[in-house]
Steps between C-alpha positions, in 0.01 A plus 500: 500500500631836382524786747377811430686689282769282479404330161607123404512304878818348520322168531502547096846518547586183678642207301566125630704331226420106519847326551613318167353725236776709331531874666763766359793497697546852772798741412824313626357182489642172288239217459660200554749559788486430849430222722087362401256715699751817562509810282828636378596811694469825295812515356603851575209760487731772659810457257765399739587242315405219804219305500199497826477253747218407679371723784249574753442831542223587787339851567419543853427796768375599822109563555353823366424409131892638365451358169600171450273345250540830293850450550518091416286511198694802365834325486402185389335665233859709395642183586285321237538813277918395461414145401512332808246244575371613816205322752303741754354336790246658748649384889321748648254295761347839653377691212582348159467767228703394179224366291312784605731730404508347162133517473462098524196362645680202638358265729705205466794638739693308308886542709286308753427237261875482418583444807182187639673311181862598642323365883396164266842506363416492191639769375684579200650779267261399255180509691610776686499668137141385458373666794636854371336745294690680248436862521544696171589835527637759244851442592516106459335261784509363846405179672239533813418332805217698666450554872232384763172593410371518884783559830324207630694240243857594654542134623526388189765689450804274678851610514625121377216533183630901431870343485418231236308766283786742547758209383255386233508848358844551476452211278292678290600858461795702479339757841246434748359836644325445832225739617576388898298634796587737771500307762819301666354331881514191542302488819254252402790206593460579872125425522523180323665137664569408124633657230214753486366675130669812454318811336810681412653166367493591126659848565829340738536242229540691239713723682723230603538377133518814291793615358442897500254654737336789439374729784268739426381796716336827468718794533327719757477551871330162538618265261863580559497331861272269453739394226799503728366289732411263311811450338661444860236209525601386152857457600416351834247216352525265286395668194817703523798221327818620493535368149225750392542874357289758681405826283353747671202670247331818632141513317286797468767804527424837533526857554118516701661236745858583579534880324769602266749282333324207646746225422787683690223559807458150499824369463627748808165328684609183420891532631334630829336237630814268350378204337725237362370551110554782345208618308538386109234634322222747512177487331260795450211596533298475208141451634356565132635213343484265754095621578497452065648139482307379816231640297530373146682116649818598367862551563700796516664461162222451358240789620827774483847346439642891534372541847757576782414163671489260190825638416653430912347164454634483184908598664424294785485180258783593322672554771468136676513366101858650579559388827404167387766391266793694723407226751523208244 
């Protein structure tokens, strides 16, 4: 169903290619090669001359709505946009908002189907594929695993099950871009004699498996120690690897909220109260576009690719493109 104003619904734009039937290869991809049920890695969308691994990338942040779906969908679509094969998955067992930020009317919650035939063990790269949707979008296309359609279902969402997805996928695609929850307790162990069902399971395994994290918090008088905080709970749990890269991504920046020269406000705001991560990139504020692709189902290169945030988004992907293959 269309929204208003918003022309074509994006469930028009939604494609599941049948496995076996002959599909045009992606940019930087040779048929043919790779172990049976993997996809070659994009073979070098930035021009570095090294090929992609595998990675997990997840997008968390503290409470507060910072923008971490806009953030998650965003890069996996720039991602997508350089030829990588990328797979979003919804984590978020609070308020899961990806499909509707894509304008889906979804109600299979289909990450928590991936993971009861991970719990039956079952699993496999190729069925895992099944239960994706391709989303096609102007700039190339995405796999999906949407979210919990009510709070209620988090149980079915077990750390164990969110693991075998997660290793599944890296089977599967070159990036897996987590939209994770805010939350980090793990309380719920102390009330139980057995090993008790955990609502914040989904978010502390993916934290514990990605490769990059990404947190994201507003930058304004609230967001900034709410963000801090929660990055010295990130470090202390067990969502907080040592193996894993922290960027720090300040979302909705400006002038209204900090005054003049806002990026140097909050970087001075940011050395004060002395955090371990230094912030590494700032996103503005650019309600417009956001309120217009929310709007329409769409993403940010698609709706206005010139914007000020498409094009952070858009640096921000390079960027750990970059990063990336210096690691390698």
């Amino acid at each position: 169903m269309a929204r208003p104003g918003s022309g074509p619904s994006r469930l028009n734009k939604l494609a599941r290619h049948p496995r076996g039937q002959d599909r045009p290869p992606k940019p930087g991809h040779s048929p043919g090669q790779g172990a049976p049920g993997r996809k070659v890695a994009a073979e070098d969308p930035a021009g570095l001359g090294v090929p992609a691994r595998p990675e997990a990338i997840a997008v968390w942040g503290p409470i507060g709505s910072p923008g971490r779906t806009t953030l998650a969908l965003n890069l996996a679509a720039e991602l997508a946009a350089q030829g990588r094969r990328v797979l979003v998955v919804d984590a978020d067992s609070y308020g899961a908002s990806v499909a509707g930020s894509l304008g889906l009317l979804d109600e299979s919650a289909s990450f928590a189907q991936a993971c009861r035939v991970a719990d039956q063990g079952v699993l496999t790269p190729a069925s895992l594929s099944k239960i994706c949707t391709e989303v096609v979008f102007a700039g190339g296309t995405f796999l999906l695993l949407t979210g919990l359609t009510r709070a209620d279902r988090w149980p079915e969402l077990r750390a164990a099950a969110v693991e075998r997805v997660l290793i599944n996928a890296l089977e599967v695609v070159d990036a897996v871009v987590v939209d994770c929850g805010f939350c980090l307790e793990t309380d719920e162990e102390l009330s139980y004699d057995t090993v008790a069902p955990r609502r914040n399971a989904a978010t502390l395994a993916v934290l514990a498996r990605a490769d990059t994290i990404y947190a994201v918090g507003s930058g304004d008088a609230i967001g900034i120690p709410r963000l801090i905080r929660a990055l010295a709970e990130l470090a202390e749990g067990p969502g907080g690897p040592p193996g894993a890269n922290v960027h720090v991504v300040l979302n909705k920046v400006r002038r209204k909220a900090v005054g003049g020269s806002p990026a140097k406000a909050l970087e001075q705001a940011w050395e004060r109260f002395g955090p371990q991560q230094p912030i590494g990139h700032f996103l503005p504020w650019d309600a417009e576009t956001t309120d217009k692709a929310l709007l329409e189902g769409r993403l940010l290169l698609e709706v206005s690719p010139d914007s000020p945030l498409r094009q952070a988004i858009q640096k921000l992907s390079c960027a750990h493109v970059q990063q990336i293959r210096k690691a390698l």
